[in-house]
N, C-alpha and C positions, 0 to 999 in steps of 0.2 A: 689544632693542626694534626692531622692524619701521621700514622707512625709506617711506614712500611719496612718490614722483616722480611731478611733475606730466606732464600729457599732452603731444605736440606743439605749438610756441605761434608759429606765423606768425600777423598779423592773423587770418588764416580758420581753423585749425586748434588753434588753442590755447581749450582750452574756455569761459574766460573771455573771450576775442576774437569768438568765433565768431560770436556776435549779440549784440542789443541789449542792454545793463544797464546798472542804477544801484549805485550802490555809496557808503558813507559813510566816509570818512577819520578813524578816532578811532584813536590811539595808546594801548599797552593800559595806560598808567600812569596814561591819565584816567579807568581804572574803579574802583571803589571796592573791589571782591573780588578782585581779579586775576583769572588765568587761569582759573581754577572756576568758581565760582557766578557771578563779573561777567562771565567771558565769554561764557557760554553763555545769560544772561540779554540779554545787546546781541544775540546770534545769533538768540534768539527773536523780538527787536525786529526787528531788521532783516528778517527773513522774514517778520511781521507788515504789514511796511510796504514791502513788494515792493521790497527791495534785497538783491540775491545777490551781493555783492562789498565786504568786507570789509579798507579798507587799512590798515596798520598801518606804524608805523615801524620803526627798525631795536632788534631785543630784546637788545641787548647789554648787560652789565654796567656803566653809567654811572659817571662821577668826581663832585667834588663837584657839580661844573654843573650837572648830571642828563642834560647833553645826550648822547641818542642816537647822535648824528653823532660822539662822542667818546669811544669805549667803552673799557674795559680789556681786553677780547677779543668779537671779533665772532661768533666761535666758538659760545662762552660765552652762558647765558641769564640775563638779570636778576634772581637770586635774590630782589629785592624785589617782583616779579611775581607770586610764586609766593599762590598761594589756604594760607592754613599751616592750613584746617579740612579738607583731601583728602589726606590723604598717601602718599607713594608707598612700594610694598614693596620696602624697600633692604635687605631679609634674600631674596631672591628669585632666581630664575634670570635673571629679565629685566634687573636690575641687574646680574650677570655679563655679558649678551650685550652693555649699553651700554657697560660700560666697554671692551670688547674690540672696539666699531665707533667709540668713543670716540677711540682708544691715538694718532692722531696730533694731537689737541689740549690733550685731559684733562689729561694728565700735568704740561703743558710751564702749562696755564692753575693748576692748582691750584699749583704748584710756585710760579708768581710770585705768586698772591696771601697767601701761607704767608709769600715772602720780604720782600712787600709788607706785611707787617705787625708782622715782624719790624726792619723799618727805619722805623716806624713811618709808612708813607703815602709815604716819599722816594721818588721817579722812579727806576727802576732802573740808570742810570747814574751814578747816586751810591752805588752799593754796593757792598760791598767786591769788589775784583779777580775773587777767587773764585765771588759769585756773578752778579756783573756777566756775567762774560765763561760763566761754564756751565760752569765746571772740575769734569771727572768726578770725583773725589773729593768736594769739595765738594756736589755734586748726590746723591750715594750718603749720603751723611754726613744729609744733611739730611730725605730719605727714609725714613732710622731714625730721627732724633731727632723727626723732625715728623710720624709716621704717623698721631696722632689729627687733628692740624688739614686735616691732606692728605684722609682720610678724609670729612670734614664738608665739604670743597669737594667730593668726588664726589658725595655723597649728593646736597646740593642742585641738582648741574647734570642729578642724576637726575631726581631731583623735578621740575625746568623740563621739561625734556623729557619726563614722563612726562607730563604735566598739558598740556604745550603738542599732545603727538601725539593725546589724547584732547578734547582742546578741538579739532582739526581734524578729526577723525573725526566729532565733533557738527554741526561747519559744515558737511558737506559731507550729514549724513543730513539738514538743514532746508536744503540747497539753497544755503547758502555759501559763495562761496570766497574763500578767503584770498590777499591782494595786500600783499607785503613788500617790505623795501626794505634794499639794503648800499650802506654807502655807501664812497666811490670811494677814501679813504685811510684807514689806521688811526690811531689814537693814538699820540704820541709815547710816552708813559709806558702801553704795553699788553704786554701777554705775546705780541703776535706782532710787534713790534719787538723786543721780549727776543728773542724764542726764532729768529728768523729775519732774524739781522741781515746776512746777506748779502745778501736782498733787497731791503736800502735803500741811500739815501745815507748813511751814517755812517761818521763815524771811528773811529781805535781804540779811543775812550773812549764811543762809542756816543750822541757829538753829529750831529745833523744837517747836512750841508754847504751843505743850502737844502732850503726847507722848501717848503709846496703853501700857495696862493692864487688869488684870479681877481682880477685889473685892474678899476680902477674900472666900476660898471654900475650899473642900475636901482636899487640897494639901499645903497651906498655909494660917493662923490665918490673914495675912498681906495683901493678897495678892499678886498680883503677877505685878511686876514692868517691864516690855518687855523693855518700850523705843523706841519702834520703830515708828520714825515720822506717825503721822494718815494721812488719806489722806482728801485732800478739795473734800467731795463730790459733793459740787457746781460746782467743776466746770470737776469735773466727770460725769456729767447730762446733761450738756451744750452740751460736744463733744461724747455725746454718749459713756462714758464707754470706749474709745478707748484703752485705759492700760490696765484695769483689761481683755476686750476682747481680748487681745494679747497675754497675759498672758494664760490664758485658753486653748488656742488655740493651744499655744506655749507646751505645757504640754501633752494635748492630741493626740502630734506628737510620744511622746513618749510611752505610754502607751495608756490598754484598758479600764482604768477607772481609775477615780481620786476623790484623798480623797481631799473637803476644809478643811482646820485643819481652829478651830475656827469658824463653821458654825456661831455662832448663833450673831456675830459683823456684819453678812448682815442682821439682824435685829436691831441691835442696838450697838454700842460700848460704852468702856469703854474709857472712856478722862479723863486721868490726867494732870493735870495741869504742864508743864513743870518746873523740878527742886524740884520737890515733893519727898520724903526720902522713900514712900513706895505708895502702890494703895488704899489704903483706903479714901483718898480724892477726889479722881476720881469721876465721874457722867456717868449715861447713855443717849449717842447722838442718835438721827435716824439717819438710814440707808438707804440710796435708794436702798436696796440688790433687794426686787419683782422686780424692773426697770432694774436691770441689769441680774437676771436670766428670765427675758419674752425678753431681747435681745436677749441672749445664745442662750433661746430656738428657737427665734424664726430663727436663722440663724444653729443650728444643729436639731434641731427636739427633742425627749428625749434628755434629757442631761445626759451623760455617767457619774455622778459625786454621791459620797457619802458626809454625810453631817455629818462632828464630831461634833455632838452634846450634848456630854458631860459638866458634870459642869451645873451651873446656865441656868438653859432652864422655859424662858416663854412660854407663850402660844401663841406668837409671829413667834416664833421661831420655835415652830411646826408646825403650820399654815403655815410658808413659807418653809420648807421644803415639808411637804405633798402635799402645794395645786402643786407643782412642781414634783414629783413623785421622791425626792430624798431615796433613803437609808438610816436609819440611823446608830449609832451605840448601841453596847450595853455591858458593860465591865460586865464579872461574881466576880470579885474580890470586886465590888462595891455592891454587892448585897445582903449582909447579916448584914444589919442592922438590924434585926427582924421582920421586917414586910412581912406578906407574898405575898403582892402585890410589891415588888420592883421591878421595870423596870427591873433590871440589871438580874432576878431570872430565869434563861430557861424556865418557864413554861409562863413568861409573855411575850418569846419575840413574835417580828413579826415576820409572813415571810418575808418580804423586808429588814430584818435586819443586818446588818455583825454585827457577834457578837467575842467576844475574853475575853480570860480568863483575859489576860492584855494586856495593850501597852506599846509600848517605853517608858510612862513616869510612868509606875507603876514597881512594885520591880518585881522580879521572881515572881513564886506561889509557886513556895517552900521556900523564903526569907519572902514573903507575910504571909505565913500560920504560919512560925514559929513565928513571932512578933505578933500575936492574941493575945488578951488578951482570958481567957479561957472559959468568956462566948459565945463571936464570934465562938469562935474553935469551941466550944459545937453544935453550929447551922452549922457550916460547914461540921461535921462530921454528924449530922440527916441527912441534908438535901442529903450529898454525898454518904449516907451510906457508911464511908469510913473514916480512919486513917491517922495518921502521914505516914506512909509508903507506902501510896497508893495515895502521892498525887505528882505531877501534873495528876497521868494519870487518877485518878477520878474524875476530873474538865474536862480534855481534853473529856473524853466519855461523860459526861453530854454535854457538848457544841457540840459536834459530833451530839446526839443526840434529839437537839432541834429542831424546826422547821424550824430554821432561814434558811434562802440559803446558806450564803457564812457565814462560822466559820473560825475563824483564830487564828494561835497559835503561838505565839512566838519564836522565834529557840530555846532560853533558856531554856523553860519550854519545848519541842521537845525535847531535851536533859537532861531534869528533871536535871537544876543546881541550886545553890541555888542566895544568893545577890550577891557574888563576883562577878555575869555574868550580874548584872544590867547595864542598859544601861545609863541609863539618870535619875537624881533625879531632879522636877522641884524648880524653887529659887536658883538652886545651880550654880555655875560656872566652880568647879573643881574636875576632877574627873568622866566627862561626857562622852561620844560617844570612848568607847576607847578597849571596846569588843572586841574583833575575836571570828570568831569560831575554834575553838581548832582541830589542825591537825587531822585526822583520824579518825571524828567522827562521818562522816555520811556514817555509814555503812548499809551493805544490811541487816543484821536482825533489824536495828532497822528501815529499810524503807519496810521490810516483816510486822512489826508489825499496823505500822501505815498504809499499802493497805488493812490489813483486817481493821481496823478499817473504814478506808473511804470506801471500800466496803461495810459494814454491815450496815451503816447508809445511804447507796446512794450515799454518796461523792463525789465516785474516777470515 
């Protein structure tokens, strides 16, 4: 299977940077077809309605949650994704050439979800010794006994990927490009905790010794409690970054630019003390992050990558983002605290900035707007010149019409729905990622309305 890498990605030389665009943020699990016929039918949308940036979240193989941010391998693509009326030729050559560009994730991912089910769903640190710890006999053993179920996990991560490079190949012949996102830790209970456990904190028994969180902020009084094993940066220094570099790498096979969610942990993280009730006990660690993005750079050149920098941001943390030419972001929903220099405010942003009215983990802006207390409102209404009745599309023209290069909007607020269409509340666990987009809703007047708008602002 052919890998294609994206181009050079400073602000100015990353194709998606380089000028002006609109782009719509819909994750592929709110389409109805998956990767086939529903994605290629949103690509024709959105190129109908003059948006050539397409963001998606992270396509990992989800737990019960479904959350994205939580996957069993990041590696690995969402088998529930997959379009099951396109299927891919897994008696073929080019099924040979995946599994052989495959060999340093495949093996190690199918191998855990075979043992994963074999223990019926238990966390891999509750399995026996043998396959806990990766005992070669045991691992050989299970290779024979289990070569049909091993088999049917290749096939299908064939199929994602065969259906995913084909589904980019089409965005890219109607003018699309694709903006993905990995996020900054893995999963406790994933196959590269299994399979690469010296890159974390854990014990012999494959518990974590403190896990990742951020300290109370905008979204919780508590904080916020992830859990997700940290990693031993020591001795991610030693071997040169070789996982996080794989990872990257691995990411940008897929897409023309990528978001790090949680930029600013490659400056310094949050470490909670393992078995802590919430994150307000945690402490901030360094980071080797400048070490491992002067790698990146220096083996792609620009780095095709955005930096979510949202939340608690030092001076640290802009510093390695900038002196590295990354992107940053800039949410308009966060911007009306009353001060007329807030980052979040269209007039302050950058140009290298992706900006959005909200993300995946903020409400609608029409669920946003109605919960204002009525001084907030008061200032959203001056600032928007604009009413109850005028909003998402008075926030959307403002963001249209900022400087920034790449504006992004929501399918939600695209749709001007209200909370019921929220995606993700952060702290929460149920009740998450369970959205679709509603049959027959991306019609040609409302993709006429949004070409003039990307038109008028330079967008489309």
């Amino acid at each position: 299977m052919s890998s294609i890498l994206p181009a050079a990605a400073s602000p100015s030389s990353n194709p998606v940077l380089a000028r002006r665009r609109g782009g719509v943020l819909l994750h592929v699990s709110s389409l109805g077809a998956g990767l086939g016929r529903g994605g290629r039918a949103f690509i024709d949308w959105l190129a109908s309605a003059g948006f050539t940036v397409w963001q998606i979240l992270p396509l990992g193989p989800t737990g019960r949650d479904g959350s994205p941010y939580w996957v069993r391998s990041d590696s690995a693509g969402n088998a529930a994704l997959i379009d099951p009326e396109e299927p891919a030729p897994v008696n073929s050559n080019e099924f040979q050439a995946f599994l052989e560009e495959s060999r340093d994730w495949l093996e190690d991912y199918a191998a855990f979800e075979v043992l994963s089910m074999l223990n019926h769903g238990t966390p891999w640190w509750t399995w026996s010794a043998e396959h806990r710890d990766r005992q070669i006999a045991a691992m050989e053993r299970l290779r024979r006994e289990q070569s049909q179920d091993l088999r049917v996990i290749r096939e299908q991560q064939f199929t994602f990927a065969w259906q995913w490079r084909r589904l980019h190949e089409y965005a890219r012949s109607r003018g699309v490009y694709l903006f993905g996102d990995v996020p900054f830790y893995v999963a406790p209970d994933s196959a590269e905790a299994w399979a690469n456990r010296e890159q974390f904190l854990l014990d012999a028994a494959g518990h974590p010794t403190a896990v990742a969180g951020v300290p109370p902020d905008y979204f919780s009084q508590f904080g916020q409690l992830w859990g997700n094993p940290l990693y031993d940066w020591d001795v991610m220094l030693k071997d040169g970054f070789r996982f996080w570099r794989s990872r990257i790498r691995h990411q940008l096979r897929r897409v023309d630019l990528l978001r790090i969610d949680h930029f600013r942990a490659l400056a310094a993280h949050w470490a909670v003390p393992a078995g802590a009730s919430d994150a307000r006990g945690g402490s901030w660690q360094p980071t080797p992050g400048r070490e491992l993005l002067q790698l990146l750079k220096t083996e792609m050149g620009d780095l095709p990558l955005v930096a979510e920098d949202l939340g608690l941001i030092t001076w640290d943390v802009e510093a390695l983002r900038r002196d590295f030419g990354l992107a940053g972001m800039r949410v308009m929903q966060f911007g009306f605290d009353g001060t007329g220099d807030n980052l979040h405010l269209p007039h302050m942003y950058e140009r290298s900035s992706v900006v959005y009215t909200g993300t995946h983990d903020n409400d609608t802006t029409v669920g946003w707007y109605a919960s204002l207390d009525a001084d907030t409102r008061g200032r959203v209404d001056y600032f928007l010149r604009a009413g109850p009745g005028q909003m998402p599309q008075a926030m959307i023209h403002a963001l249209s019409a900022s400087v920034a290069q790449l504006a992004i909007v929501p399918m939600q607020d695209v749709l001007g729905l209200g909370s019921e269409a929220r995606l993700n509340t952060p702290g929460t666990v149920i009740g998450n990622w369970s959205w679709r987009l509603p049959e027959n809703s991306l019609t040609p007047d409302l993709a006429q309305r949004f070409a003039l708008l990307n038109r008028v602002f330079g967008r489309a």
